[in-house]
C-alpha positions as CSV (number, residue, x, y, z in Angstrom):
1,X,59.6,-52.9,167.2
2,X,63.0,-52.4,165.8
3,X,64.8,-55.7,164.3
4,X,67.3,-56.1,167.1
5,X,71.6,-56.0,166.6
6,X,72.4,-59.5,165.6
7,X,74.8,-61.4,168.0
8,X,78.3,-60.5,168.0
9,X,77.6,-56.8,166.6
10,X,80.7,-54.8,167.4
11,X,79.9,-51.7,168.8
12,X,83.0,-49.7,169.3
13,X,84.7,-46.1,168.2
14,X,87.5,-45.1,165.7
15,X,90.7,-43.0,165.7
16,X,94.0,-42.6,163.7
17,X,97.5,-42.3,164.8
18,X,98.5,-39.3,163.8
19,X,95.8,-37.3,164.9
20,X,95.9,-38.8,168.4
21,X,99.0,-40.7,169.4
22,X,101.8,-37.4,169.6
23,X,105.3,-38.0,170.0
24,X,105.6,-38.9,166.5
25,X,109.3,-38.8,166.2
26,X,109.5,-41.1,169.7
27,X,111.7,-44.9,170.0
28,X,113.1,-44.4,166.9
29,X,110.2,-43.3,164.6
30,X,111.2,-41.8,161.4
31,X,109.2,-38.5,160.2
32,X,106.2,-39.1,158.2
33,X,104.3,-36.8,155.6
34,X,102.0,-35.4,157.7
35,X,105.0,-34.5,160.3
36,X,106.3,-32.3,157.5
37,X,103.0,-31.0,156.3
38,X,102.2,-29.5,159.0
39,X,105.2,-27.8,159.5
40,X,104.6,-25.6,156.2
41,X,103.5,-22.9,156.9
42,X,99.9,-21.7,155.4
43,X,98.6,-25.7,155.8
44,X,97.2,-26.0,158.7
45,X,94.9,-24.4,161.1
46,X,96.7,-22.0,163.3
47,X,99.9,-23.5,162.4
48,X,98.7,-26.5,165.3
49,X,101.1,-29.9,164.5
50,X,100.5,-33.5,165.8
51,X,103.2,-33.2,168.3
52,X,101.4,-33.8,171.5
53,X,97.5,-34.5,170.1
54,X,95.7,-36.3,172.5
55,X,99.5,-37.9,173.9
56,X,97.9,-41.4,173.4
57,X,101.2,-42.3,172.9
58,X,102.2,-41.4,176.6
59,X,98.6,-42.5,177.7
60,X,97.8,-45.8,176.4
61,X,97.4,-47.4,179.4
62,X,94.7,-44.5,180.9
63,X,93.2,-44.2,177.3
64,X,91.9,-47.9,176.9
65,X,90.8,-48.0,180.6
66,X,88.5,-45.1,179.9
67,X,87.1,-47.2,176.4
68,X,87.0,-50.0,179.1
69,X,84.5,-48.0,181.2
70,X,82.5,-47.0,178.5
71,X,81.6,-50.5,177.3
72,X,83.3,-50.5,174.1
73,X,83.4,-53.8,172.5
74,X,85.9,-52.8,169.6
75,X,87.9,-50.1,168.8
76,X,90.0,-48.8,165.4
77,X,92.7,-47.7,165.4
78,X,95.7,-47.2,162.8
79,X,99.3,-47.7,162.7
80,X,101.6,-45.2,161.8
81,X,103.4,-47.1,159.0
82,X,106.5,-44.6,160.2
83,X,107.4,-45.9,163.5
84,X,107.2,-49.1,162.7
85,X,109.6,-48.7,159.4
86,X,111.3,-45.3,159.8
87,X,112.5,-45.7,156.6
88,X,109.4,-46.6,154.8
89,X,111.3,-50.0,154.1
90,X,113.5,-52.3,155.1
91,X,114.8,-51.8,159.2
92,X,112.0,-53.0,161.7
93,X,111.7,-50.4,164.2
94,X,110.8,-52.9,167.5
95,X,110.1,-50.4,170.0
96,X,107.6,-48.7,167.3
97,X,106.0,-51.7,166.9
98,X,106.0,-52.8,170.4
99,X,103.9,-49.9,171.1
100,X,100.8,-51.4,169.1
101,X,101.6,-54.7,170.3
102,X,101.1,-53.3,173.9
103,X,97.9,-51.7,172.3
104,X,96.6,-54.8,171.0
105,X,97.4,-57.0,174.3
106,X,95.6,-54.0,176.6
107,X,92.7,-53.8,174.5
108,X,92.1,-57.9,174.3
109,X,92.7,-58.0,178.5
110,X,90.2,-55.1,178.8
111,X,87.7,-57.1,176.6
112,X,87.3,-55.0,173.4
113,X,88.3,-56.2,170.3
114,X,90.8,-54.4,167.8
115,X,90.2,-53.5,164.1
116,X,93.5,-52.4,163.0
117,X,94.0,-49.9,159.8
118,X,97.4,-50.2,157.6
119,X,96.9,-46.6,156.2
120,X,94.9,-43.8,157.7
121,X,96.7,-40.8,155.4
122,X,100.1,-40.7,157.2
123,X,103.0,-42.1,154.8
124,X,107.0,-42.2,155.6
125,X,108.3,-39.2,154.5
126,X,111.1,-41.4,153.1
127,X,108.5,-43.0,150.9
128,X,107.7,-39.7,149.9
129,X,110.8,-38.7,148.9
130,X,110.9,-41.6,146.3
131,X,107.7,-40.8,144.6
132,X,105.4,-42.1,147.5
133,X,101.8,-43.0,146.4
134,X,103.1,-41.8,142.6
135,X,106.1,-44.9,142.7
136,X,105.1,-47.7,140.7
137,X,107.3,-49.8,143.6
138,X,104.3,-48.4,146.2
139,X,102.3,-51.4,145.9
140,X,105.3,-53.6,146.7
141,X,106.5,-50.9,149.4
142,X,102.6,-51.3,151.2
143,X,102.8,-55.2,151.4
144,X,106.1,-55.1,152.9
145,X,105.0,-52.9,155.4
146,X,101.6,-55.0,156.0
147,X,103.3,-58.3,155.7
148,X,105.2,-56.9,159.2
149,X,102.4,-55.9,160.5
150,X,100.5,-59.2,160.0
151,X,102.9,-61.6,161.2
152,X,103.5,-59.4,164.5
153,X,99.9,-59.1,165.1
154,X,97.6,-61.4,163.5
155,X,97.3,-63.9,166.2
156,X,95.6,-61.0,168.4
157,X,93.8,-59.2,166.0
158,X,91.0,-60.6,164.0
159,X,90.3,-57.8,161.6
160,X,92.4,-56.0,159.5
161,X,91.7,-53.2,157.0
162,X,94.1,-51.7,153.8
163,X,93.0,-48.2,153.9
164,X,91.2,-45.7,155.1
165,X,89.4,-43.4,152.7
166,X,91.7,-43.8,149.7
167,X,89.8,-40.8,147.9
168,X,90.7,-38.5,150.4
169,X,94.6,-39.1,150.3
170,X,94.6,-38.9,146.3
171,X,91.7,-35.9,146.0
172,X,93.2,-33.8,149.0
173,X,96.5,-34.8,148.5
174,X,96.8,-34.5,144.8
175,X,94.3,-33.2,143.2
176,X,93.5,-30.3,145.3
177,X,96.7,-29.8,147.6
178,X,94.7,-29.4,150.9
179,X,96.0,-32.7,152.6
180,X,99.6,-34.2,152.5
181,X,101.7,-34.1,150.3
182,X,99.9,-31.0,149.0
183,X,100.1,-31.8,145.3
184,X,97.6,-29.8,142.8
185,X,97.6,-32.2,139.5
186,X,94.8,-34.0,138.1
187,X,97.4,-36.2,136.4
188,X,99.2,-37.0,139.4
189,X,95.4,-37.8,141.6
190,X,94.7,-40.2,138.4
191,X,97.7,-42.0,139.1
192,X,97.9,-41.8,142.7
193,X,94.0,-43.2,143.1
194,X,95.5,-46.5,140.8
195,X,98.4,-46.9,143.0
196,X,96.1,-47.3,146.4
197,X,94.1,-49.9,144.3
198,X,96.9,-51.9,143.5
199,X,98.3,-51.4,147.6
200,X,95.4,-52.9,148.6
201,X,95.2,-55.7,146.2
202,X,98.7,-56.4,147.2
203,X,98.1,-55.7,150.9
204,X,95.1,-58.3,150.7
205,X,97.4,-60.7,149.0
206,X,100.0,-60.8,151.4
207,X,97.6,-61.4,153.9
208,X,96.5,-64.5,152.6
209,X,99.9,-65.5,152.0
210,X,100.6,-64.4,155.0
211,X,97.8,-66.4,157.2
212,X,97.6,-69.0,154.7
213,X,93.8,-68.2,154.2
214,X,92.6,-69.4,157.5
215,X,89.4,-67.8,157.6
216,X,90.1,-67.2,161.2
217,X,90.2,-63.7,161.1
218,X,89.0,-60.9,158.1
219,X,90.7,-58.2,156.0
220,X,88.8,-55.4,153.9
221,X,89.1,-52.0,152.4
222,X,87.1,-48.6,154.0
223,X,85.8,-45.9,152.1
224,X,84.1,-42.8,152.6
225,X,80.9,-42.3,150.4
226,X,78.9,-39.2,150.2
227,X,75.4,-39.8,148.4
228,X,75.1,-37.6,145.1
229,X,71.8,-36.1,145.1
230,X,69.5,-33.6,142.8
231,X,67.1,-30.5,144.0
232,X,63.1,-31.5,143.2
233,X,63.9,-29.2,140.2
234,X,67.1,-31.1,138.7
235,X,68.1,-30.1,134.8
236,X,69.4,-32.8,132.5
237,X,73.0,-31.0,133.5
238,X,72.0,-31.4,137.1
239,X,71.7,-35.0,136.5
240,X,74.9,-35.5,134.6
241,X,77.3,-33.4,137.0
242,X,75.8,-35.8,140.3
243,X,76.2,-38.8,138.1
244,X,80.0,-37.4,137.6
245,X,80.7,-36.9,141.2
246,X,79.1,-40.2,142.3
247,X,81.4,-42.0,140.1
248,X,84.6,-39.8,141.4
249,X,84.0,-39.8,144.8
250,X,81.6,-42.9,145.4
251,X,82.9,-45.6,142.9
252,X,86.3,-45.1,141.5
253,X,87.6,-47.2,144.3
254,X,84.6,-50.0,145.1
255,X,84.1,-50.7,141.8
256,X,87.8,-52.2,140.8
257,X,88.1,-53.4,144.4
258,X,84.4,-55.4,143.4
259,X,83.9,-55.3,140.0
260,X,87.3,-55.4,138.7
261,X,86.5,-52.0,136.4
262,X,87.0,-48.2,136.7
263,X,83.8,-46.1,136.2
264,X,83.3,-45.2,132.3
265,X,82.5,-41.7,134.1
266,X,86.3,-41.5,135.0
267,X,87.8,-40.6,131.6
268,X,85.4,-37.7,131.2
269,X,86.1,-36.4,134.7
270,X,89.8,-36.9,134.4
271,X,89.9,-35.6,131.2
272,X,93.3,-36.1,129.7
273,X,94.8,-36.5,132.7
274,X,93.0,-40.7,133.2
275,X,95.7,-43.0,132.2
276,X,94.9,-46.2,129.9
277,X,95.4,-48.9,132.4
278,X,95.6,-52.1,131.0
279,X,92.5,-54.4,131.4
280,X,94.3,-57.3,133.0
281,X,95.8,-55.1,135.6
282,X,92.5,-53.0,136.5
283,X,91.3,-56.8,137.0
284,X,93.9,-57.5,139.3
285,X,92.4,-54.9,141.6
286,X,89.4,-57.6,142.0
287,X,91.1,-59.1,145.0
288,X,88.4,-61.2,147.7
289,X,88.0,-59.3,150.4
290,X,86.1,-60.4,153.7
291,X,84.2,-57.4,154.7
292,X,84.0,-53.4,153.3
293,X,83.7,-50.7,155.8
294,X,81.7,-47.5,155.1
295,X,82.8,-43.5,156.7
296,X,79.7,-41.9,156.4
297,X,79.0,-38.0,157.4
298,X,76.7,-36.3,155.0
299,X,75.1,-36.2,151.5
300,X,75.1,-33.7,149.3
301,X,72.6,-32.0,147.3
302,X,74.0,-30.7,143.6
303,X,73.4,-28.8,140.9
304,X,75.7,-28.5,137.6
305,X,78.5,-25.6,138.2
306,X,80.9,-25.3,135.5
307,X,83.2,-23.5,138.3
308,X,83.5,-26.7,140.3
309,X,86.7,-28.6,139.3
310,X,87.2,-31.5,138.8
311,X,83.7,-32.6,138.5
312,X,81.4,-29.9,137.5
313,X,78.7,-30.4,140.5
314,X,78.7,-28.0,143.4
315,X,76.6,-29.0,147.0
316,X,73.5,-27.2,147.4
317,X,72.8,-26.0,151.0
318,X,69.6,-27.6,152.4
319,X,67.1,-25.1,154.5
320,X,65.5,-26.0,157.5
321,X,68.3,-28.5,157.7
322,X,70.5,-29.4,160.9
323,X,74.2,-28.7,159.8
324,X,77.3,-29.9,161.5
325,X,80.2,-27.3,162.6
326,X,81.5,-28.9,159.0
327,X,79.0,-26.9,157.4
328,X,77.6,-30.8,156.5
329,X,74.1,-31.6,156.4
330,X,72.9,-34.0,159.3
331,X,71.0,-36.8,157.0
332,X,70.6,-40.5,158.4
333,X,68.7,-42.0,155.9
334,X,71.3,-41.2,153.8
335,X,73.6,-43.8,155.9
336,X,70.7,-46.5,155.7
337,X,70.0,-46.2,151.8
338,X,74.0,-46.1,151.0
339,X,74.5,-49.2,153.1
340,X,71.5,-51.3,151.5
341,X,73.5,-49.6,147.6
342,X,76.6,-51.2,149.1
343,X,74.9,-54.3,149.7
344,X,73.3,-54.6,146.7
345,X,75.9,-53.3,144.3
346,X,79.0,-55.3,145.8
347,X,77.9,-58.7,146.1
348,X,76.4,-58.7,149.4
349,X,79.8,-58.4,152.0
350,X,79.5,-58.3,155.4
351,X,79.5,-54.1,156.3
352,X,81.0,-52.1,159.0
353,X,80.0,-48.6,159.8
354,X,83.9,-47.6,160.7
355,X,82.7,-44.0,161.1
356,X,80.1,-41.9,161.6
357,X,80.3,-39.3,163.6
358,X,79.8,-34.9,164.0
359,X,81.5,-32.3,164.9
360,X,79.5,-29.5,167.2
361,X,80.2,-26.7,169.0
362,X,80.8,-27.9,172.8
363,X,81.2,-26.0,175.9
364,X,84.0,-26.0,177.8
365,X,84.6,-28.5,180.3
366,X,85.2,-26.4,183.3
367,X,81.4,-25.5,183.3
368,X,80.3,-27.6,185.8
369,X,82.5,-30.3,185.3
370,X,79.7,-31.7,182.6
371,X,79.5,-30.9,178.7
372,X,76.3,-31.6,177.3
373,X,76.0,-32.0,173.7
374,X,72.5,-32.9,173.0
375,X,73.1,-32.0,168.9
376,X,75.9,-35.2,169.0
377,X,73.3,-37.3,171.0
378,X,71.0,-36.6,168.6
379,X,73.2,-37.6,165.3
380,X,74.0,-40.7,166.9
381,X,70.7,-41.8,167.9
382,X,69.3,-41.1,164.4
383,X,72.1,-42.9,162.6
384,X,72.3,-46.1,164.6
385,X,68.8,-46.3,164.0
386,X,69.8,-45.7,160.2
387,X,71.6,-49.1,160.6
388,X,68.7,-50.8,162.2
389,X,66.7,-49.9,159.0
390,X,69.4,-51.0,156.9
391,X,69.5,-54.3,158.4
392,X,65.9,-54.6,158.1
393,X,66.0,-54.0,154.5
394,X,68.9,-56.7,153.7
395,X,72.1,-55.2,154.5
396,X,74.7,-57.7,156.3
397,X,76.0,-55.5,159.3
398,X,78.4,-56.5,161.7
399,X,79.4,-53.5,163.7
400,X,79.6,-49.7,163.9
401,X,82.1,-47.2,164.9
402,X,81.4,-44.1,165.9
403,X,83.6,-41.0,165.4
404,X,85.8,-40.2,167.0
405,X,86.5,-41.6,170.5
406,X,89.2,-38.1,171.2
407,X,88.5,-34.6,169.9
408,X,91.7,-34.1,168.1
409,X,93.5,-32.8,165.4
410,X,91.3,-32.6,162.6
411,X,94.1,-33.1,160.0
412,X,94.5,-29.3,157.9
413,X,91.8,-28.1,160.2
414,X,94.1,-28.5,163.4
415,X,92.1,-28.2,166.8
416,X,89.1,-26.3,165.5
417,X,86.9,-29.2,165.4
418,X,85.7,-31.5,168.0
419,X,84.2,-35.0,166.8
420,X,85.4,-36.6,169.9
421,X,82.6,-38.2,172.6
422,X,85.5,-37.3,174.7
423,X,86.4,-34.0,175.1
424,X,90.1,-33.7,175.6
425,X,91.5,-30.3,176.7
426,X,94.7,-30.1,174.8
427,X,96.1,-27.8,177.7
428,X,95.9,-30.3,180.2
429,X,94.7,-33.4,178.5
430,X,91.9,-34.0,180.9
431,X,89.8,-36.2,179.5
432,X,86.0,-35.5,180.2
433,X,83.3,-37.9,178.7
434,X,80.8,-35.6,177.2
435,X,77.1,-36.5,177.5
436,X,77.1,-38.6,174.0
437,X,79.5,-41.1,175.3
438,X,77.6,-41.4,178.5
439,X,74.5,-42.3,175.8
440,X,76.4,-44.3,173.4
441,X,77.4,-46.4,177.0
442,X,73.9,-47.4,177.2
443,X,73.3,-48.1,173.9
444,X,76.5,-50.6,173.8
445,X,75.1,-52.1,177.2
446,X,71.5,-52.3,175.4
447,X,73.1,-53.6,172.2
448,X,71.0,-51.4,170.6
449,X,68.0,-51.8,172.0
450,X,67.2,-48.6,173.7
451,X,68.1,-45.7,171.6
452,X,66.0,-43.1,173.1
């Protein structure tokens, strides 16, 4: 016997504006970073843009009814900061905001409860243009933006997160140039990663201020963590270079969100480029969250490679292994021992899964009028069940999210990849529920008590 889901576990599934909504530039929204990105040529995937996406912008309405019929009890979602501040400050854009507040009031009369992200990558292009995430003001520019947000919304939505996967924006966006802006500077990714701290301290702060610390509803900060591990046959450099990337990717940005501190690994990773912050203002990073919400896809297995850059580990391919379209390694237990380290290491929080998720190869939809995708099936069944153990062994979970809801554009990678338990055929936008959303169904209407 499994330990059962507790009461009030939020089963739902995940998404992000811009890779969804479309019609970024509609009611008055200003252009955003990624609306630019895309449009240079060499960035992404077949040259594919965010223009149309899934047109959830268009489709609200039909979209949440579908999320309706598959039982979801929660769904997250971001705002793009852009249409509700075209000019990254300042002007209130009220028709960009209306649309979320329509969002909000169709997903609370269809039953499902909103978790709402601040950031999920896309940033004013206006912010940009005054140093964005670099701008010493950014901190200041974010609680602005989410002081808006909260007093619009926060009588509707009961949970609230900073950002989304702050490595990502300041590794792919700065430190290797694949992601928006497309910077390539290890000085500017050291900066960049201290700047989203210091957002979401403010952003949490403003939320307090903001709801006078009611307790009523929750705010907390997601990250994506990829377990560092070694081969059976690990060297002492082995050792060292996955010690290196767990603090770069895994704990440059829980540790001063928690513990106040920067990994010691940092300034040897950074090299040069890691700035001396001063102590009381790494400290101030230590705000109280009420929850922390873990992406989880993969682990990787490493070995020491002095080509690798910044950190000198490269991922080992695992034989015998099931691999995603990604190229990622399909590893549950993984998701079960990262959450218990989460628990453990960060006082104990309340957790959300806020994705998890695969992309597979998947027929197309006018086979049949069915699209079976037994791989994606499989992944989720294995990984819920990675939270059941996690629970077992001490971990506080509250919900889990599974990515994505849409296929859709998969940021640099355009249209190439489909996470979605929806297939969505960007032709037409027919929307066809593949086989994993018809499983994940019963699993939300078991609460988790028949995976198989």
């Amino acid at each position: 016997m499994r330990q059962p889901f507790p009461p009030g576990f939020l089963w739902g599934c995940a998404t992000s504006a811009y890779q969804i909504e479309g019609s970024p530039l509609a009611d008055g929204a200003g252009v955003s970073n990624w609306h630019r990105f895309v449009r240079t040529p060499g960035r992404v995937h077949g040259g594919e843009t965010g223009d149309v996406a899934c047109d959830h912008y268009r489709r609200m309405k039909d979209d949440v009814a579908l999320m309706r019929e598959l039982g979801l009890k929660a769904y997250r979602f971001s705002i793009a900061w852009n249409r509700v501040l075209p000019d990254g400050r300042g002007r209130v854009n009220a028709a960009g905001l209306g649309f979320y507040e329509r969002l909000v009031d169709e997903l609370l009369a269809a039953g499902i409860q909103p978790m709402v992200t601040l950031h999920h990558w896309d940033l004013p292009a206006a912010l940009d243009d005054r140093g964005g995430w670099l701008s010493p003001d950014m901190p200041d520019w974010f609680a602005d933006y989410a002081q808006i947000c909260f007093k619009a919304l926060d009588d509707r939505v009961p949970l609230w997160v900073t950002l989304n996967e702050p490595w990502v924006v300041a590794d792919g966006g700065f430190m290797h140039g694949v992601l928006a802006p497309g910077h390539k500077s290890a000085f500017e990714a050291a900066i960049v990663a201290h700047r989203l701290m210091q957002s979401h301290a403010k952003g949490v702060q403003a939320y307090r201020a903001v709801t006078r610390n009611s307790g009523r509803h929750k705010i907390g900060l997601v990250v994506n963590i990829e377990p560092k591990h070694l081969p059976p046959d690990a060297s002492e450099a082995d050792r060292h270079a996955a010690r290196l990337a767990d603090a770069y990717m895994n704990r440059q940005y829980l540790d001063p969100a928690r513990l106040g501190s920067y990994p010691d690994e940092l300034r040897e990773v950074f090299g040069e480029a890691w700035p001396d912050w001063p102590a009381a203002e790494v400290e101030a990073l230590q705000q109280p969250v009420d929850f922390l919400g873990l992406n989880y896809y993969t682990r990787a297995v490493v070995r020491h490679d002095v080509k690798a850059w910044p950190v000198p580990a490269a991922p080992q391919r695992q034989p015998g292994a099931i691999h995603t379209e990604m190229g990622w390694e399909v590893h549950p237990q993984s998701l079960a021992d990262t959450l218990v380290w989460m628990h453990e290491r960060y006082g104990g929080l309340p957790l959300y899964v806020t994705e998890n998720g695969a992309a597979f190869y998947d027929p197309p939809s006018s086979i049949g009028g069915r699209i079976d995708d037994p791989l994606r099936v499989h992944y989720l069944r294995s990984h819920i069940a990675a939270v059941q153990d996690a629970m077992a062994r001490g971990a506080d979970m509250r919900g889990y999210f599974a990515w994505s809801l849409f296929d859709n554009l998969e940021w640099a990678l355009g249209f190439a990849k489909r996470f979605g338990l929806v297939h969505v055929d960007f032709q037409t936008q027919q929307r066809t529920p593949k086989a994993s959303a018809r499983y994940y169904a019963r699993v939300i209407a078991s609460h988790g008590a028949q995976l198989d």
